[in-house]
VOZA-39196 format. One line per 2 residues: for each residue z, y, x of C-alpha. Coordinates in nm, 3 decimals, always signed. Layout:
// residues N
Z,Y,X ~ ...
***
This chain:
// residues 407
+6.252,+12.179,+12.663 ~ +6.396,+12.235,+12.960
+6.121,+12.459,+13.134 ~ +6.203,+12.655,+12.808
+6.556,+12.706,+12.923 ~ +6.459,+12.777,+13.268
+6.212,+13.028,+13.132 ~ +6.482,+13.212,+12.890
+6.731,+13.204,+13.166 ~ +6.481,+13.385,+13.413
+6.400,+13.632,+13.108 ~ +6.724,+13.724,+13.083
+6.810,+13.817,+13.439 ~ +6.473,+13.943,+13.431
+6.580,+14.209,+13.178 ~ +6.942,+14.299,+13.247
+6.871,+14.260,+13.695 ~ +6.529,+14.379,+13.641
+6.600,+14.702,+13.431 ~ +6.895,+14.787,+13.634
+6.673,+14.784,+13.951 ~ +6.421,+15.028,+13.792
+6.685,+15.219,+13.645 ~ +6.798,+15.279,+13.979
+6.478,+15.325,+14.164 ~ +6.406,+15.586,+13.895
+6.722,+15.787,+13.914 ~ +6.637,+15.851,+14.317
+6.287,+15.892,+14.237 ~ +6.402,+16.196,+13.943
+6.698,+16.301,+14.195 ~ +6.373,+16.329,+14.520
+6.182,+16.526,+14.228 ~ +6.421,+16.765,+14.146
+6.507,+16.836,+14.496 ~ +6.176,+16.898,+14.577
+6.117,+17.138,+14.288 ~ +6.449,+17.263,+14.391
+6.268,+17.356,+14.745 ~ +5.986,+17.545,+14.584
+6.261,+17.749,+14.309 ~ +6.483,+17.851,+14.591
+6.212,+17.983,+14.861 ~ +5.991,+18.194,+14.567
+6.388,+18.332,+14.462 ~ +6.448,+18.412,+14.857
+6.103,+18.572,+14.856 ~ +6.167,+18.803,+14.540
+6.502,+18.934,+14.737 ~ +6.353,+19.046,+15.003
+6.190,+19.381,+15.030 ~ +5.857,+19.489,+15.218
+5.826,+19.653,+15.513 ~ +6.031,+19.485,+15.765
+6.085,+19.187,+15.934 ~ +6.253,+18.969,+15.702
+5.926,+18.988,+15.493 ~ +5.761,+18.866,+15.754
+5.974,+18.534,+15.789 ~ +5.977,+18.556,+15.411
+5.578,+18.521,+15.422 ~ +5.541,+18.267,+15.707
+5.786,+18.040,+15.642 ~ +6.049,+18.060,+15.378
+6.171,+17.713,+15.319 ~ +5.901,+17.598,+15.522
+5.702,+17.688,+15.198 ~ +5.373,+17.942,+15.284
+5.472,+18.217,+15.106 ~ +5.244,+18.563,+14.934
+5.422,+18.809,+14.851 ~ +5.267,+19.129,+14.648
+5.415,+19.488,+14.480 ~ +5.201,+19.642,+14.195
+5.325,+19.993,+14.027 ~ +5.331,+19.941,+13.672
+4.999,+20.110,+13.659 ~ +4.834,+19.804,+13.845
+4.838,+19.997,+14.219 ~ +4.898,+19.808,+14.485
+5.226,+19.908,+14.689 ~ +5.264,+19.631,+14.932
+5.145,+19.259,+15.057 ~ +5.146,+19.053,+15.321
+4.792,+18.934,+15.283 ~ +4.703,+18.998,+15.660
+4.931,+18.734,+15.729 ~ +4.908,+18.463,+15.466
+4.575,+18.410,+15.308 ~ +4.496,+18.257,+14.958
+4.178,+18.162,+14.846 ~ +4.043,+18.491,+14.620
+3.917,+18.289,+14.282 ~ +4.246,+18.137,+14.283
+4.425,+18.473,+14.389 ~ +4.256,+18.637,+14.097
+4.357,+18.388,+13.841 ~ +4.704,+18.336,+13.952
+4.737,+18.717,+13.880 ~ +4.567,+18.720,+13.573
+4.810,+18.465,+13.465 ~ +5.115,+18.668,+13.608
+4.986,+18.977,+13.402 ~ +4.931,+18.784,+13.062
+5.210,+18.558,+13.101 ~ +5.550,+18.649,+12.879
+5.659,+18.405,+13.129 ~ +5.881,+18.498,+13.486
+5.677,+18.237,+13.672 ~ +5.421,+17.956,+13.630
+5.205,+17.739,+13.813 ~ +4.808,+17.750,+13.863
+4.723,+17.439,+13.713 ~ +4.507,+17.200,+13.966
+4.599,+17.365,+14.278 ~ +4.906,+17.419,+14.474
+5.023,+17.729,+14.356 ~ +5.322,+17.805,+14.217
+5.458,+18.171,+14.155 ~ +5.723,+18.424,+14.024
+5.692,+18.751,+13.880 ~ +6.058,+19.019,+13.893
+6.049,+19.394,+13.832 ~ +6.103,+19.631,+14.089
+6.186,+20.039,+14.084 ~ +5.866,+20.143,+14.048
+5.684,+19.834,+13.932 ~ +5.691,+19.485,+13.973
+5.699,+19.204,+14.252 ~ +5.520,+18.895,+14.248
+5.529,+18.600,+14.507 ~ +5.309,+18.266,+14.540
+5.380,+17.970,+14.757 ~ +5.132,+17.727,+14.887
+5.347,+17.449,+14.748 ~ +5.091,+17.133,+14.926
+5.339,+16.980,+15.149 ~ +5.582,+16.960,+14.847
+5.330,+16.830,+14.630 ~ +5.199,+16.547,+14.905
+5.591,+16.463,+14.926 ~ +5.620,+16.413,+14.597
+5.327,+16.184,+14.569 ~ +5.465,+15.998,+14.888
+5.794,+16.009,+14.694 ~ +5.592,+15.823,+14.395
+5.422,+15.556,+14.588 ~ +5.775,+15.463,+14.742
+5.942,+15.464,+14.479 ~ +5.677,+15.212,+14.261
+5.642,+14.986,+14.552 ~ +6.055,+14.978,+14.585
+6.053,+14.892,+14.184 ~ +5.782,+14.593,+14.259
+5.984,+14.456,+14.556 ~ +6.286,+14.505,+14.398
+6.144,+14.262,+14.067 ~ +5.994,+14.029,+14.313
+6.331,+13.967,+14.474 ~ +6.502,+13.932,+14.150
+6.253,+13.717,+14.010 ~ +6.275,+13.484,+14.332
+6.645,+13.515,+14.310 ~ +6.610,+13.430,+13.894
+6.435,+13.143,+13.906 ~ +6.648,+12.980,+14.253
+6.976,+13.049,+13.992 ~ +6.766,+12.872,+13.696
+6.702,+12.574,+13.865 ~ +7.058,+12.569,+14.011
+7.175,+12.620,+13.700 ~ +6.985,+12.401,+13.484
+6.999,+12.103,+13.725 ~ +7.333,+11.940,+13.534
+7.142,+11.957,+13.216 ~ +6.834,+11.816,+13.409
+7.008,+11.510,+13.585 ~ +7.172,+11.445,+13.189
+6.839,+11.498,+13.033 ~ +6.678,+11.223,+13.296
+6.970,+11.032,+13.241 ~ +6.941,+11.010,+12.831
+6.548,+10.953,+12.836 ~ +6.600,+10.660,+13.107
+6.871,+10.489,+12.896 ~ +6.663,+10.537,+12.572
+6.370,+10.376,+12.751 ~ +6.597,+10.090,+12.929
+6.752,+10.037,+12.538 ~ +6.442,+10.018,+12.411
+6.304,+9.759,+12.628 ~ +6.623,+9.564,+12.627
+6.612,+9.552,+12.272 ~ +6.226,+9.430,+12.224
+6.325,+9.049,+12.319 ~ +6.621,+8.945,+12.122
+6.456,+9.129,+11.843 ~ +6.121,+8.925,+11.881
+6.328,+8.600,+11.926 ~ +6.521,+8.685,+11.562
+6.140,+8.795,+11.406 ~ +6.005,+8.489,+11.549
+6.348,+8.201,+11.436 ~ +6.318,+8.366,+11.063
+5.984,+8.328,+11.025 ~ +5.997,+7.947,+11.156
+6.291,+7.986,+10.898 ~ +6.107,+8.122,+10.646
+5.713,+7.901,+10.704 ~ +5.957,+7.549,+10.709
+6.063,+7.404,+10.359 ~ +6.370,+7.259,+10.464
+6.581,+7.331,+10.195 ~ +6.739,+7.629,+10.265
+6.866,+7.762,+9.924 ~ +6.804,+8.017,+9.746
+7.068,+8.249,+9.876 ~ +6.993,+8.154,+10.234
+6.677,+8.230,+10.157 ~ +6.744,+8.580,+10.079
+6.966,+8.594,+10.359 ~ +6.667,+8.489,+10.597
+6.450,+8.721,+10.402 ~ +6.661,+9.005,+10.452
+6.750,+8.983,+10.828 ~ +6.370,+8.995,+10.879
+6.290,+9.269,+10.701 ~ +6.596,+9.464,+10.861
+6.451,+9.305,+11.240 ~ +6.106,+9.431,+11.191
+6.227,+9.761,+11.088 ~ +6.453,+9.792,+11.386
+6.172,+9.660,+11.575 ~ +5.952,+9.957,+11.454
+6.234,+10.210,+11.502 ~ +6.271,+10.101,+11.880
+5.880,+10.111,+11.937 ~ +5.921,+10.450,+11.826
+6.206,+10.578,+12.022 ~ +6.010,+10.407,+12.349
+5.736,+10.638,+12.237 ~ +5.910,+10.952,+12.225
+6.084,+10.861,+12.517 ~ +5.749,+10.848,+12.702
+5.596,+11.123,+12.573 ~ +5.907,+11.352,+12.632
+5.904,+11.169,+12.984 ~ +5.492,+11.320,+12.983
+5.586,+11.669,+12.916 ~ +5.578,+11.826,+13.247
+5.284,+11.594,+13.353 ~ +5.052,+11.412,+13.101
+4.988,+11.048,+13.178 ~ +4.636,+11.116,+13.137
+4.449,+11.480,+13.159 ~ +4.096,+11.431,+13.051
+3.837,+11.598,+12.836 ~ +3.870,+11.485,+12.479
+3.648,+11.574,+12.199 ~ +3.901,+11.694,+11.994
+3.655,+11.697,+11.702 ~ +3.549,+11.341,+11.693
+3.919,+11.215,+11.731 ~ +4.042,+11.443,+11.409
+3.728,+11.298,+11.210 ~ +3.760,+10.939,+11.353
+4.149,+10.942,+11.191 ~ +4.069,+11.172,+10.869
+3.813,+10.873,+10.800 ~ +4.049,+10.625,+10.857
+4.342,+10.752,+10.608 ~ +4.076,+10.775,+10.327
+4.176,+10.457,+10.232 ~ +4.598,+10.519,+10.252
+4.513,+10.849,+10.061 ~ +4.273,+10.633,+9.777
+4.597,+10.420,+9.733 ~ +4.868,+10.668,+9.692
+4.635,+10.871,+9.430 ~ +4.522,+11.148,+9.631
+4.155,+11.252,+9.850 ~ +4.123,+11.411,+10.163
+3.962,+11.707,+10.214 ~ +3.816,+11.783,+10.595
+3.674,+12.093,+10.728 ~ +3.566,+12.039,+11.118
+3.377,+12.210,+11.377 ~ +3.185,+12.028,+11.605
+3.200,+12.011,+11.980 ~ +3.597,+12.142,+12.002
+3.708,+11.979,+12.370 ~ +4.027,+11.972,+12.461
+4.174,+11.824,+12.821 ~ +4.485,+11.568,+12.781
+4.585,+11.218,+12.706 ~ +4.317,+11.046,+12.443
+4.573,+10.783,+12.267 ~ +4.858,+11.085,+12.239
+4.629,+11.309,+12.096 ~ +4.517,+11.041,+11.829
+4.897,+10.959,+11.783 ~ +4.901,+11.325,+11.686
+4.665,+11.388,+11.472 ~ +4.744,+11.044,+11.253
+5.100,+11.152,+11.231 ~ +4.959,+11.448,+11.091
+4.771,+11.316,+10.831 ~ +4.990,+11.022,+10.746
+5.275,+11.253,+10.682 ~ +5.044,+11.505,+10.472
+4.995,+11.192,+10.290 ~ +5.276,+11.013,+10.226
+5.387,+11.367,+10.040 ~ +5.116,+11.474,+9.851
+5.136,+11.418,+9.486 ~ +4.899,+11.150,+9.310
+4.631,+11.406,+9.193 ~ +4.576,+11.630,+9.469
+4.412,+11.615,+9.773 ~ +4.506,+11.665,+10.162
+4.310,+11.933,+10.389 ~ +4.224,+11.871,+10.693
+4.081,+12.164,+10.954 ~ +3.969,+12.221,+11.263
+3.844,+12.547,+11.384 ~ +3.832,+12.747,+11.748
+4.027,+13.030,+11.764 ~ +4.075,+13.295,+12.053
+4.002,+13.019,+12.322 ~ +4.230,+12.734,+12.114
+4.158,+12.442,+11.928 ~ +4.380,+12.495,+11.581
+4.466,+12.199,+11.361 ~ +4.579,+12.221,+11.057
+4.691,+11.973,+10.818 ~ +4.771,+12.060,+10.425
+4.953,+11.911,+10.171 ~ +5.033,+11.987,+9.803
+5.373,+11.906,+9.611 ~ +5.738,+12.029,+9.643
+5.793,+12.261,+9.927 ~ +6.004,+12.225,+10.207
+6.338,+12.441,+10.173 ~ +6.326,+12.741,+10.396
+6.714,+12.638,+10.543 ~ +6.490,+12.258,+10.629
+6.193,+12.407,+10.834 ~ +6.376,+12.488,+11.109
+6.474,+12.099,+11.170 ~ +6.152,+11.929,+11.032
+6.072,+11.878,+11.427 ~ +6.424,+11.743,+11.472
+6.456,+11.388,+11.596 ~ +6.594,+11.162,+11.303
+6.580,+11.463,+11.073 ~ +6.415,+11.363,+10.696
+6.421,+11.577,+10.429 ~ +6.677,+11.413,+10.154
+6.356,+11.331,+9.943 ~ +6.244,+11.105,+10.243
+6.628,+10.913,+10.265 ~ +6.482,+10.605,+10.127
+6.267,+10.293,+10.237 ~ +5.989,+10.386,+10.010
+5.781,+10.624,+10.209 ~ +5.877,+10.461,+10.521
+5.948,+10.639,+10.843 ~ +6.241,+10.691,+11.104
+6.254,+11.092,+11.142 ~ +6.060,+11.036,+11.483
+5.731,+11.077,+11.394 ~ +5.697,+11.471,+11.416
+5.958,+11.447,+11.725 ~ +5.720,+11.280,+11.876
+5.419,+11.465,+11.733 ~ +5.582,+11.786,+11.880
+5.628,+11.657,+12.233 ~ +5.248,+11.566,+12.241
+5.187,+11.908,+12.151 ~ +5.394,+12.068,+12.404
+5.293,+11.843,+12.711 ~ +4.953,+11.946,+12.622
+5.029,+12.344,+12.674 ~ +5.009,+12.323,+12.280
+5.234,+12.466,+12.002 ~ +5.288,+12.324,+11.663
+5.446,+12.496,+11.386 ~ +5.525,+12.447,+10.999
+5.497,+12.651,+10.696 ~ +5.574,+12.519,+10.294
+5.533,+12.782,+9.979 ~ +5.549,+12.641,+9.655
+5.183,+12.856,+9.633 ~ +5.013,+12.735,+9.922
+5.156,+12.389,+10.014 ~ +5.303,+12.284,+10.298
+5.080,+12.299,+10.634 ~ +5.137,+12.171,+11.002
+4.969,+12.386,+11.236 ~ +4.864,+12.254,+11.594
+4.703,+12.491,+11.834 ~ +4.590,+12.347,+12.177
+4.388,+12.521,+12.464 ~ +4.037,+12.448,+12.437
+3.909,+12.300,+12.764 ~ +3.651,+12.493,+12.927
+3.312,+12.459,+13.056
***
């Protein structure tokens, strides 16, 4: 639970620090652009000012803007009336097409796509003026501009994630120390409580084996404080297990392979019996061979809460299916059971410690509310995920999906 919280805390400052920094890193990168194109605009405008002949078209041609700049005058009639070729040179294919676009074009300028070329078209007196700069140095700037920029935005998310995760763990560590503090007490309780609860099981049923002439209301008295001992006897066995598997959930006692296969067919076999008893069948569908890596005896306390639960609520009549199938790389259990659905407001606390549904508020089917607590935190300190759905159509199913241990 609490990795969760670290995670969702480092999301968040991920998203509101992290967009913020690439907001920013963007805005310089489109503010570098624009200047740049700003560059190009302003020396082919300079260049259409000026007027052939003298020397200012020579500085115009050679370096306007530090930009190489071609200048040439057509008559409307296509005849050429002045350039400064001699001084500038452009490759001829891509001379010829850059005018062939200038005299199609409805545009004022353009750019020759997949070269450096960018030009500008005004009319003159007796005909029209074009100029082309050799925009490569802008264009290489502009890609130098780019790579900056991106690796800016990745050190920039690097830092905040460092910085996001140091606050997490700073910021979590109260909730940490409490959490550590809780699970230790519930394990010290639990412990505590195992003796003078085996001393009271073990005096009432000296009580109970001895004919000593204990009436029949002390009798029932006896009776009754055993029964009420060996239930809170199985209620603190069940709070030390959820204590240790919560205690397991950032490091599994055990991390071996496990055929996850055998285990689910081992305890489907096993409840055949319970289900025979309480009117119902169960139904198995399992592939063979489905490994998993993780602790053998928590995995079996999964699966046979599972089923027992499926059980325990299926109506006398119908049957309980159990599956187990490989999907994308994970080993998916799932568990089905007919009868009344679960109310949509009650699914989101069916993994609740102590939560029953009000149906379950009574000694007859057993239980403490820990059982899916538990079966949850075996899930989860497995890399797993387990998840509930209930329709009145399709039952009510308990879906496990575990990584599938590899080769």
């Amino acid at each position: 639970m609490l990795r969760r919280l670290r995670r969702r805390f480092v999301a968040v400052v991920m998203a509101f620090v992290g967009t913020l920094v690439i907001a920013m890193v963007g805005i310089s990168y489109a503010n570098s652009q624009a200047s740049l194109d700003a560059i190009v605009s302003r020396s082919l405008d300079m260049a259409l000012e000026q007027r052939s002949g003298g020397d200012g078209d020579k500085d115009a041609g050679m370096g306007m803007r530090h930009l190489p700049i071609l200048w040439i005058e057509l008559s409307y009639d296509g005849v050429k009336l002045g350039s400064n070729e001699p001084e500038l040179s452009i490759d001829t294919g891509d001379l010829a097409t850059v005018m062939g676009e200038v005299v199609s074009s409805d545009q004022g300028d353009g750019r020759l796509e997949g070269s450096h070329l960018s030009w500008r078209r005004a009319s003159t007196l007796g005909g029209f003026r074009v100029v082309i700069a050799d925009t490569t140095s802008i264009d290489e700037e502009k890609t130098s501009q780019l790579m900056k920029s991106a690796l800016l935005a990745a050190i920039g998310m690097a830092v905040t994630f460092g910085l996001a995760e140091a606050l997490a763990c700073w910021a979590v560590r109260p909730v940490q120390l409490a959490w550590d503090q809780q699970h230790q007490f519930v394990a010290d309780a639990s412990h505590e409580l195992k003796t003078p609860l085996a001393v009271i099981l073990a005096d009432t049923e000296i009580l109970l084996r001895k004919d000593d002439g204990l009436g029949e209301g002390a009798l029932r008295w006896v009776e009754s404080a055993h029964e009420e001992a060996e239930h809170m006897r199985g209620l603190v066995e069940e709070m030390l297990e959820l204590a240790l598997t919560e205690d397991a959930a950032g490091s599994k006692r055990d991390n071996v392979r496990i055929d996850l296969s055998d285990t689910v067919e081992r305890e489907t076999l096993e409840f055949d019996a319970v289900a025979f008893e309480r009117g119902t069948s169960i139904e198995s569908s399992i592939d063979p061979g489905l490994c998993v890596m993780g602790d053998a005896s928590q995995l079996s306390r999964l699966v046979k809460t599972l089923i027992e639960n499926a059980c325990k609520y299926a109506p006398k009549g119908s049957s309980v299916t159990v599956s187990l199938s490989r999907r994308a790389g994970m080993a998916e259990l799932a568990v089905t059971n007919g009868g009344d659905p679960i109310p949509a407001e009650d699914l989101p606390h069916v993994f609740d410690r102590f939560w029953r549904s009000d149906k379950a508020r009574t000694r007859e089917t057993g239980g403490y509310g820990l059982g899916l607590a538990i079966a949850k935190g075996i899930a989860e300190s497995h890399s797993g995920k387990i998840e509930v759905t209930s329709t009145a159509e399709a039952g009510t199913t308990f879906t496990v999906r575990l990584p599938e241990a590899r080769d």
